[in-house]
Backbone bond lengths (Angstrom), bond angles and torsions (degrees), N, CA, C in turn:
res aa  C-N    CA-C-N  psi(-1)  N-CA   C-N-CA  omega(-1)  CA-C   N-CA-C  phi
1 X - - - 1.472 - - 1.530 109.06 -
2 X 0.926 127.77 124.70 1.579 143.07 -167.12 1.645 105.50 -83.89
3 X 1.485 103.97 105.59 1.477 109.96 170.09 1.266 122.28 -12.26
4 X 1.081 140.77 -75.01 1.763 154.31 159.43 1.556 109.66 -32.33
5 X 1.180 108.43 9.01 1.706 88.69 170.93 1.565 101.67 -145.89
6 X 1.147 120.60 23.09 1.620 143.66 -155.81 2.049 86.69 -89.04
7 X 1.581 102.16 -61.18 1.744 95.28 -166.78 1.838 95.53 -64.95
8 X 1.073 133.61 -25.45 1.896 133.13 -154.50 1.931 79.29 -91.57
9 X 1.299 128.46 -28.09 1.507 115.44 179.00 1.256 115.12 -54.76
10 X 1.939 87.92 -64.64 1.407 116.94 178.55 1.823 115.67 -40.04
11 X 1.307 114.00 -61.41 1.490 121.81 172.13 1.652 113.78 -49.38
12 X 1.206 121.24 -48.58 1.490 121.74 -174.73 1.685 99.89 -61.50
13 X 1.236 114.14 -71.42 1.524 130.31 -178.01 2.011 99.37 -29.99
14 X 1.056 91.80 -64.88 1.631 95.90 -165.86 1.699 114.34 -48.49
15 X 1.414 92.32 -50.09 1.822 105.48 169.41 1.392 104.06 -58.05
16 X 1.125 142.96 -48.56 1.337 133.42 -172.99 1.465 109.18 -61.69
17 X 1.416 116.40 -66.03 1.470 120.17 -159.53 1.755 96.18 -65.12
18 X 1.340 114.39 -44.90 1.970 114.52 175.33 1.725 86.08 -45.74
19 X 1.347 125.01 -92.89 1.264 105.59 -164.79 2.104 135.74 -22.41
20 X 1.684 91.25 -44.82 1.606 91.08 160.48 1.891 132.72 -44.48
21 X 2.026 82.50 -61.14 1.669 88.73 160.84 1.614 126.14 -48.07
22 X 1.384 96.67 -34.63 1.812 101.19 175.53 1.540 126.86 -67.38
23 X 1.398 111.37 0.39 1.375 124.69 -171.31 1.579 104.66 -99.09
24 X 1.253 89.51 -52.30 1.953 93.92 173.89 1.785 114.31 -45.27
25 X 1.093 104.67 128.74 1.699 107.36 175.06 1.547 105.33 -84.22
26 X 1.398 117.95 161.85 1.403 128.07 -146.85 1.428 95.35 -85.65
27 X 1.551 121.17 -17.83 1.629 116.87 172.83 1.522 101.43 -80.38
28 X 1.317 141.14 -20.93 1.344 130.78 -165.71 2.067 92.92 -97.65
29 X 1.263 123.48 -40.03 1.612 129.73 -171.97 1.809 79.38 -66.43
30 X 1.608 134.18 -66.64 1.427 110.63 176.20 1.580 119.49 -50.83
31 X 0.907 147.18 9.19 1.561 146.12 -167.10 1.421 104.23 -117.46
32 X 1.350 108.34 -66.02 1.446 109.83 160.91 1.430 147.65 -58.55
33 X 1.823 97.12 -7.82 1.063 117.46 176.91 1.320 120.03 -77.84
34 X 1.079 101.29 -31.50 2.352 134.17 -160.32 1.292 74.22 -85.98
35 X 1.691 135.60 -50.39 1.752 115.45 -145.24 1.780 94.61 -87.64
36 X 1.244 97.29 -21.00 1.834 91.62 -166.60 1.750 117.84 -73.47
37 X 2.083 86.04 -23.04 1.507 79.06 -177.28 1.363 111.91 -107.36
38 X 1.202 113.94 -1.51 1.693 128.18 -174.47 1.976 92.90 -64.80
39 X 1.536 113.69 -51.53 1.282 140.03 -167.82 1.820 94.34 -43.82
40 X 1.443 101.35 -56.75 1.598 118.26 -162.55 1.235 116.17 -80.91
41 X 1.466 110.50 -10.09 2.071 111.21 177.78 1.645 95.08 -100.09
42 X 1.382 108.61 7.79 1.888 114.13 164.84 1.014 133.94 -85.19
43 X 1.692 103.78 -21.25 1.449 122.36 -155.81 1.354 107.41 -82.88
44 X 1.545 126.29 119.36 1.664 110.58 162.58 1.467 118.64 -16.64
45 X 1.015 136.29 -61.87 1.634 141.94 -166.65 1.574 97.64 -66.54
46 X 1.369 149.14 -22.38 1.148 135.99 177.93 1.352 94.99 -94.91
47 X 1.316 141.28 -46.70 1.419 128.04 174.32 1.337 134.93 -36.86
48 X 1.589 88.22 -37.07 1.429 97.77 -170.85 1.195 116.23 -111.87
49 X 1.443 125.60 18.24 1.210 121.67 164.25 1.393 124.03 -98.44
50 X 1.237 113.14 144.27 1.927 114.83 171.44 1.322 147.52 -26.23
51 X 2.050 62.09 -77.14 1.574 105.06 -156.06 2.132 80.13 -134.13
52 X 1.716 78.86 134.77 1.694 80.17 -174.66 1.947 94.13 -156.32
53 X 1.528 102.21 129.38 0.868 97.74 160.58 1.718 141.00 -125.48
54 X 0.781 124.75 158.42 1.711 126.77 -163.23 1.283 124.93 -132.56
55 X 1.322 125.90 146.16 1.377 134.64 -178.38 0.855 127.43 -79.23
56 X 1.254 139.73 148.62 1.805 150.69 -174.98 1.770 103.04 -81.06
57 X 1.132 122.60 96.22 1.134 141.08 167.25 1.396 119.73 -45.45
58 X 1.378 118.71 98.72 1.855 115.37 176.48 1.394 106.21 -72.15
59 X 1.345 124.03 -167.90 1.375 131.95 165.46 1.912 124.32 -59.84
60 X 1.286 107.63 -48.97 1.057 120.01 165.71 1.166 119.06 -61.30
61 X 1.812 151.81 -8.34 1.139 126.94 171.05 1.817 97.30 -127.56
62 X 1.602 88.33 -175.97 1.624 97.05 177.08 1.377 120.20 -44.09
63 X 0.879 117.18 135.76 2.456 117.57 174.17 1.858 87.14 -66.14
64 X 1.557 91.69 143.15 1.241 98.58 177.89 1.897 101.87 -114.61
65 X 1.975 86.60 -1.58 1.833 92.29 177.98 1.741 114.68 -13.01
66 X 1.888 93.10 -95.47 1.237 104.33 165.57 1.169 144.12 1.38
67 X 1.686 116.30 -68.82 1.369 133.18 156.44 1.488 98.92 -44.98
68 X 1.136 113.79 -86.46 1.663 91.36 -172.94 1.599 144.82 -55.82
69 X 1.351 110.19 2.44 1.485 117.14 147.03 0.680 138.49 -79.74
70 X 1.773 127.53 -32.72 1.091 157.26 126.49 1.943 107.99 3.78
71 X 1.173 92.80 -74.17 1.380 119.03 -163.66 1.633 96.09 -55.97
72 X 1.572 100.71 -75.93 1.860 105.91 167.71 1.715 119.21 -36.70
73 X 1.470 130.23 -21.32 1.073 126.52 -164.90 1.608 99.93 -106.67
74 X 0.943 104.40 -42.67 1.740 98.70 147.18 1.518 151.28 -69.51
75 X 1.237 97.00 8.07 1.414 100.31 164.46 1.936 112.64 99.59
76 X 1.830 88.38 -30.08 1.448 96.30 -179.21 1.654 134.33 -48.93
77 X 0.907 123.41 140.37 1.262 119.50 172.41 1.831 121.82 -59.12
78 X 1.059 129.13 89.57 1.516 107.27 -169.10 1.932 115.89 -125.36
79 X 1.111 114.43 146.92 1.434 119.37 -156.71 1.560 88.99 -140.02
80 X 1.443 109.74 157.69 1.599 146.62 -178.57 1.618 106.14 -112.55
81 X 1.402 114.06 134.00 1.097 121.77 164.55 1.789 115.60 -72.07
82 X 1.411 124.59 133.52 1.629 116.07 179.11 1.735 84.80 -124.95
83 X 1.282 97.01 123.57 1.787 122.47 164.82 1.874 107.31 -51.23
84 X 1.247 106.56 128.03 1.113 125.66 -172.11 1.940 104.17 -101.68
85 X 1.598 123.66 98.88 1.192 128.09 -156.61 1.684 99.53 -80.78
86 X 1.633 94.61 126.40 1.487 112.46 168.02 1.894 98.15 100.24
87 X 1.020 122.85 -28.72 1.305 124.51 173.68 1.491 140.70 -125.34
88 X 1.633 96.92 37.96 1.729 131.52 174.84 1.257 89.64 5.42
89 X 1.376 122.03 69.20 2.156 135.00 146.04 1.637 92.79 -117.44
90 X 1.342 107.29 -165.63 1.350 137.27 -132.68 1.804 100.58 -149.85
91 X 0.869 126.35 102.57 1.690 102.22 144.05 1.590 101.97 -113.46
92 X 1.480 96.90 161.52 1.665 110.84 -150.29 1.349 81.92 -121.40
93 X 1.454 124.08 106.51 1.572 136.97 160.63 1.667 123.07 -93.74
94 X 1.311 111.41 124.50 1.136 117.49 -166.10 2.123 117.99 -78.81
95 X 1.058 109.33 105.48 1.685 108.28 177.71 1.437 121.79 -104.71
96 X 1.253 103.67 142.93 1.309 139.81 170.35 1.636 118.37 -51.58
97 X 1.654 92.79 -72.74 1.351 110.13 -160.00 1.614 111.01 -141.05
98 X 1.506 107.57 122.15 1.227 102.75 -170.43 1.340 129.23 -73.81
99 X 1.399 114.43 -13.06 1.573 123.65 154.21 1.507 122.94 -60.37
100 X 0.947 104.44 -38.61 1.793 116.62 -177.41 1.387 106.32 -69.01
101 X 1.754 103.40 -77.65 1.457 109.47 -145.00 1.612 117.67 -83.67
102 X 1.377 99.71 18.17 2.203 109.33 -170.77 1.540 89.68 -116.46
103 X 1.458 91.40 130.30 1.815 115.89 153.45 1.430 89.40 -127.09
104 X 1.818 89.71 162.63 1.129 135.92 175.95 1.352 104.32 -50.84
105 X 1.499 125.84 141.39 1.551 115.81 174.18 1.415 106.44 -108.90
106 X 1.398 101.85 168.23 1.665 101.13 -164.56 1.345 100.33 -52.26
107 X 1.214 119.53 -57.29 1.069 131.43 -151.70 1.865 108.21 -51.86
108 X 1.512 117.96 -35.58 0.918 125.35 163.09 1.421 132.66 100.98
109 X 1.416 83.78 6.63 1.714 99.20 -179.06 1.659 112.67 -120.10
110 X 1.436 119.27 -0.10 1.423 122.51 171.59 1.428 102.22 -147.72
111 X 1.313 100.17 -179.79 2.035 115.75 163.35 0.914 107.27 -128.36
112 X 1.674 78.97 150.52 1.704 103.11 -177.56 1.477 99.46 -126.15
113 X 1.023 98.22 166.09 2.099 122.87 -172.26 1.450 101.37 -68.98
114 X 1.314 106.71 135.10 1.711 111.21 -179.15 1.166 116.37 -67.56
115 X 1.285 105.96 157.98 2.126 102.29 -147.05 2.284 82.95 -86.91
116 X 0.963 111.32 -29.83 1.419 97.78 152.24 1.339 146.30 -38.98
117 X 1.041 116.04 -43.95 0.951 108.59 -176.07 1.817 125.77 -96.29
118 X 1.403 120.37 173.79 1.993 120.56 -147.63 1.109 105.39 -47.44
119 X 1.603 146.11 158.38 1.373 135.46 165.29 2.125 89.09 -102.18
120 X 1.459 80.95 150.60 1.929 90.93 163.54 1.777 96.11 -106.82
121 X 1.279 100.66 147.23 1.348 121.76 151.88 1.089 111.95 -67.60
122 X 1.745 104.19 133.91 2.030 121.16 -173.39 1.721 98.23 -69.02
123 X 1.695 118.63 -32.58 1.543 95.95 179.97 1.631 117.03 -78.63
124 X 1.538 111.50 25.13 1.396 95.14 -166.47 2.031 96.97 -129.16
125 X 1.580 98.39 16.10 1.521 107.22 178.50 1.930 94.69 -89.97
126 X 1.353 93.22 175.99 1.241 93.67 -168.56 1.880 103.69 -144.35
127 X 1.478 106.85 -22.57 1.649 124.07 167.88 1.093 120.84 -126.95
128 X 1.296 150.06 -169.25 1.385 117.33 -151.83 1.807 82.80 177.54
129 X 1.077 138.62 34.35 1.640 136.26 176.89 1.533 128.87 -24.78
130 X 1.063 113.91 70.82 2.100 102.10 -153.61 1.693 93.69 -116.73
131 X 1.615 80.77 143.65 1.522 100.99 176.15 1.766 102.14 -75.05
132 X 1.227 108.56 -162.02 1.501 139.36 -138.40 1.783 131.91 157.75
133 X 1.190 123.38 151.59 1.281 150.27 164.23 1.462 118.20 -71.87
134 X 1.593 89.61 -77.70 1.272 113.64 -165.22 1.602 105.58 -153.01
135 X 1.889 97.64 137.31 1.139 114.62 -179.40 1.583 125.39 -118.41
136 X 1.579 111.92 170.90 1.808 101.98 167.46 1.208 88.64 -139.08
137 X 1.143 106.26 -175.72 1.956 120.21 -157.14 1.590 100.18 -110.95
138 X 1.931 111.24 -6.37 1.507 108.80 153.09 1.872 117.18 -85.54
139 X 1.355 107.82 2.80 1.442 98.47 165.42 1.711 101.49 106.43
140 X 1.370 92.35 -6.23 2.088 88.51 165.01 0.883 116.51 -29.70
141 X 1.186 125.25 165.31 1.478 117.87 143.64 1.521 112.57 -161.93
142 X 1.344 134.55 144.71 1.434 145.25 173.20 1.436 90.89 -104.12
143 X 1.398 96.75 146.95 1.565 112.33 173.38 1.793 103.99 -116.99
144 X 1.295 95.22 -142.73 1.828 103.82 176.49 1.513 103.27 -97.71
145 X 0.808 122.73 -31.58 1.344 112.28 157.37 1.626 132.41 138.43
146 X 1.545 93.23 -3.84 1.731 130.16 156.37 1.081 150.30 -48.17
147 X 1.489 98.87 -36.80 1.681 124.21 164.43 1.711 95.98 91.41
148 X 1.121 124.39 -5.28 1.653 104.39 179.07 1.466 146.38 -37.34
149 X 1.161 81.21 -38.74 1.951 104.58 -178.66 1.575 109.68 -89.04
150 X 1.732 104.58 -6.81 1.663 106.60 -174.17 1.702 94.18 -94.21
151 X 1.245 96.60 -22.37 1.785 85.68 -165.67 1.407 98.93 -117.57
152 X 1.510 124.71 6.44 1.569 121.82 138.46 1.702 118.93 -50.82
153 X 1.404 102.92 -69.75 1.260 118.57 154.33 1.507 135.85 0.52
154 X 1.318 78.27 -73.77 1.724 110.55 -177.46 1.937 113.20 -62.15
155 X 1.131 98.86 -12.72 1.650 102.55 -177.26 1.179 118.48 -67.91
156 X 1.191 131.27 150.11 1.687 129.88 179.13 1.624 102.06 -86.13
157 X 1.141 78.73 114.95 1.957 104.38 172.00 1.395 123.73 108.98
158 X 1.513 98.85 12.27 1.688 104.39 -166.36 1.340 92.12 -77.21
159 X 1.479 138.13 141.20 1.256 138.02 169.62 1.296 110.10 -130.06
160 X 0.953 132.27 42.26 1.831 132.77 -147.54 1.382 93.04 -101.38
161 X 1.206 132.34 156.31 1.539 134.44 157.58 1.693 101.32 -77.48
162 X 0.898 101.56 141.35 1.754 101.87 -167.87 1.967 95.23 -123.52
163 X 1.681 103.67 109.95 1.395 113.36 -152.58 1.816 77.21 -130.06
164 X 1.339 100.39 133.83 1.303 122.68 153.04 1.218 142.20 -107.95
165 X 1.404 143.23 158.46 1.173 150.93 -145.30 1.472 96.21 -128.37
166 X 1.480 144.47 166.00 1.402 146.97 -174.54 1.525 112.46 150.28
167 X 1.453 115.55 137.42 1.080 106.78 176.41 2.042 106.77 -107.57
168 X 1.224 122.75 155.64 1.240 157.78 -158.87 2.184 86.74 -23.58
169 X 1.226 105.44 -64.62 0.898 124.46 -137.44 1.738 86.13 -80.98
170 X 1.381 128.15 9.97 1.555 125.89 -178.47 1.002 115.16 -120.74
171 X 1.836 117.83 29.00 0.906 127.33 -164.80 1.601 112.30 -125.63
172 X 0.922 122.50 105.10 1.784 121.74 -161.31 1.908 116.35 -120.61
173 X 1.256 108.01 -173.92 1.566 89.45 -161.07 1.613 88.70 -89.77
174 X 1.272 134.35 -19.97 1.606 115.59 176.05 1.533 114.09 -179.35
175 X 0.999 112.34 114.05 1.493 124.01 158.01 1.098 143.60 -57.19
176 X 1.181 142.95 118.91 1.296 145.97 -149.06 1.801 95.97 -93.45
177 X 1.407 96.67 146.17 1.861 105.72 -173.31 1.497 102.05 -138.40
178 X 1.492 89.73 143.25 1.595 104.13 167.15 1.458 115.09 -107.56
179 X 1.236 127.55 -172.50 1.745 126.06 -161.33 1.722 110.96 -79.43
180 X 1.857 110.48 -23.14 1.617 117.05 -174.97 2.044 99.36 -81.11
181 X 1.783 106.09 -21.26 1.244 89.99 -171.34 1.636 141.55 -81.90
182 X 1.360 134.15 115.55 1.110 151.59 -161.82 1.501 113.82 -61.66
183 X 0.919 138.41 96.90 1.457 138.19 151.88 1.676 127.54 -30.35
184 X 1.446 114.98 133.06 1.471 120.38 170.98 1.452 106.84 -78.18
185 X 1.941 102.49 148.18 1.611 90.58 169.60 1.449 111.03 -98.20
186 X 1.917 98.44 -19.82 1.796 97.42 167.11 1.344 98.25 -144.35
187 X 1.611 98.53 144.06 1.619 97.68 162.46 2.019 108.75 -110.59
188 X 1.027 105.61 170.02 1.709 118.94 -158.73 1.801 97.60 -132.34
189 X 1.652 115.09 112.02 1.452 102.41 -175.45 1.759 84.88 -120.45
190 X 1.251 123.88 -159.65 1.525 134.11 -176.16 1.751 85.43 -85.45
191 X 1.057 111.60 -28.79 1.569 93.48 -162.65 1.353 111.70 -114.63
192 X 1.420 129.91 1.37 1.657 138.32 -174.13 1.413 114.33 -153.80
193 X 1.105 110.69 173.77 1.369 130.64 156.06 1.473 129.58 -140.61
194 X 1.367 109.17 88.61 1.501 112.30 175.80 1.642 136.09 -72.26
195 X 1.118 123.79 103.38 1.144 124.70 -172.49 1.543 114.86 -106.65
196 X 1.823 102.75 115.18 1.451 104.18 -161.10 1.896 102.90 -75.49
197 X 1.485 95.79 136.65 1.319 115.55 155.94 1.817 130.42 -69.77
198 X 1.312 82.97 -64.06 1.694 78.62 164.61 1.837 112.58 -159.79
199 X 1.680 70.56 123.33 1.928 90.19 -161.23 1.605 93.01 -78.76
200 X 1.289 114.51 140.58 1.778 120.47 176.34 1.282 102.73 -37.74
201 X 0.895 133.65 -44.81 2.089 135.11 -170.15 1.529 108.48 -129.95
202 X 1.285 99.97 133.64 1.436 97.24 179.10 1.875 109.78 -75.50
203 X 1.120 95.60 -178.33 1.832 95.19 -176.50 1.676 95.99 -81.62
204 X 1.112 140.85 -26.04 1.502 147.64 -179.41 1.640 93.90 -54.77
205 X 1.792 101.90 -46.57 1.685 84.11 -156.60 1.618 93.84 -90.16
206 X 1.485 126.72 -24.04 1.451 95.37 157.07 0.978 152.76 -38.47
207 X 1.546 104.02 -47.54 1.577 111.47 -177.00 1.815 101.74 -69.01
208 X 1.283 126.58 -13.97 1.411 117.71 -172.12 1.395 114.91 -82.24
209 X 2.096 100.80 -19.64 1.229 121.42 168.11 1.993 97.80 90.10
């Protein structure tokens, strides 16, 4: 596949499989939502992590609700990424309480953690919950289309298990990648849990790009 036609892949692919998600009715995206994350507060890697952080769930992908009660009901430490305007990064703010510490994000379709409140350091996470588009069962992954989670990633010292959320139908035989894109080590659907063996590039040679 010829470098130069990698983002027009990426764009077609994403519109298709969103359209799949668009078929599911909002009682079956809640059903599948409960099984995808029920699946992921099972997983060794959610047990055993601390400090875990997770994404603000729009309409279109899995609720990451759950997960984050989850997290609070365990004792864990858990924080929200809030979008940093004009320079598509991340700071990762740590919450309490999900009534309190979520506003509306610009963007307007999720919440994010009040720019008040503590930030955690990325070398001191330990799970890493990230949305997606579109997936492969080597650990591809398409996001929304920002690069956030690639150049979270990409930081020196991030060691997080980087676990995704997806339902059945976002799961395809292979995704096309460019040199910024980051590999999953597991993805979490209502009905599996795939844990990649060996992703085309390791995360070392990502971050080297």
């Amino acid at each position: 596949m010829a470098e130069r036609s990698i983002p027009a892949t990426k764009k077609a692919l994403r519109e298709r499989v969103q359209r799949l998600v668009g078929e599911l009715s909002s009682a079956e995206r809640m059903e599948r939502s409960a099984s995808a994350q029920a699946r992921l507060i099972e997983t060794p890697e959610f047990k055993k992590a601390r400090t875990v952080m997770v994404y603000h769930s729009d309409p279109s992908e899995v609720s990451s609700h759950d997960i984050v009660l989850a997290c609070l009901a365990d004792g864990k430490r858990v924080s929200l990424p809030r979008t940093t305007r004009g320079t598509r990064t991340m700071q990762i703010r740590e919450i309490l309480d999900v009534r309190r510490d979520l506003e509306t994000s610009r963007f307007g379709t999720f919440k994010e953690p009040l720019g008040i409140l503590p930030t955690v350091a990325h070398e001191q996470i330990d799970l890493v919950v990230v949305p997606g588009r579109v997936f492969d069962e080597q650990g591809r992954r398409l996001g929304r289309g920002a690069g956030y989670y690639d150049r979270f990633f990409a930081k020196e010292g991030v060691r997080a298990v980087a676990a995704a959320l997806a339902f059945d139908c976002q799961i395809v035989a292979e995704v096309p990648v460019e040199a910024h894109d980051y590999p999953m080590d597991i993805i979490v659907t209502e009905s599996r849990v795939i844990r990649v063996k060996r992703p085309r590039r390791t995360h070392e040679e990502i971050r080297k790009g």
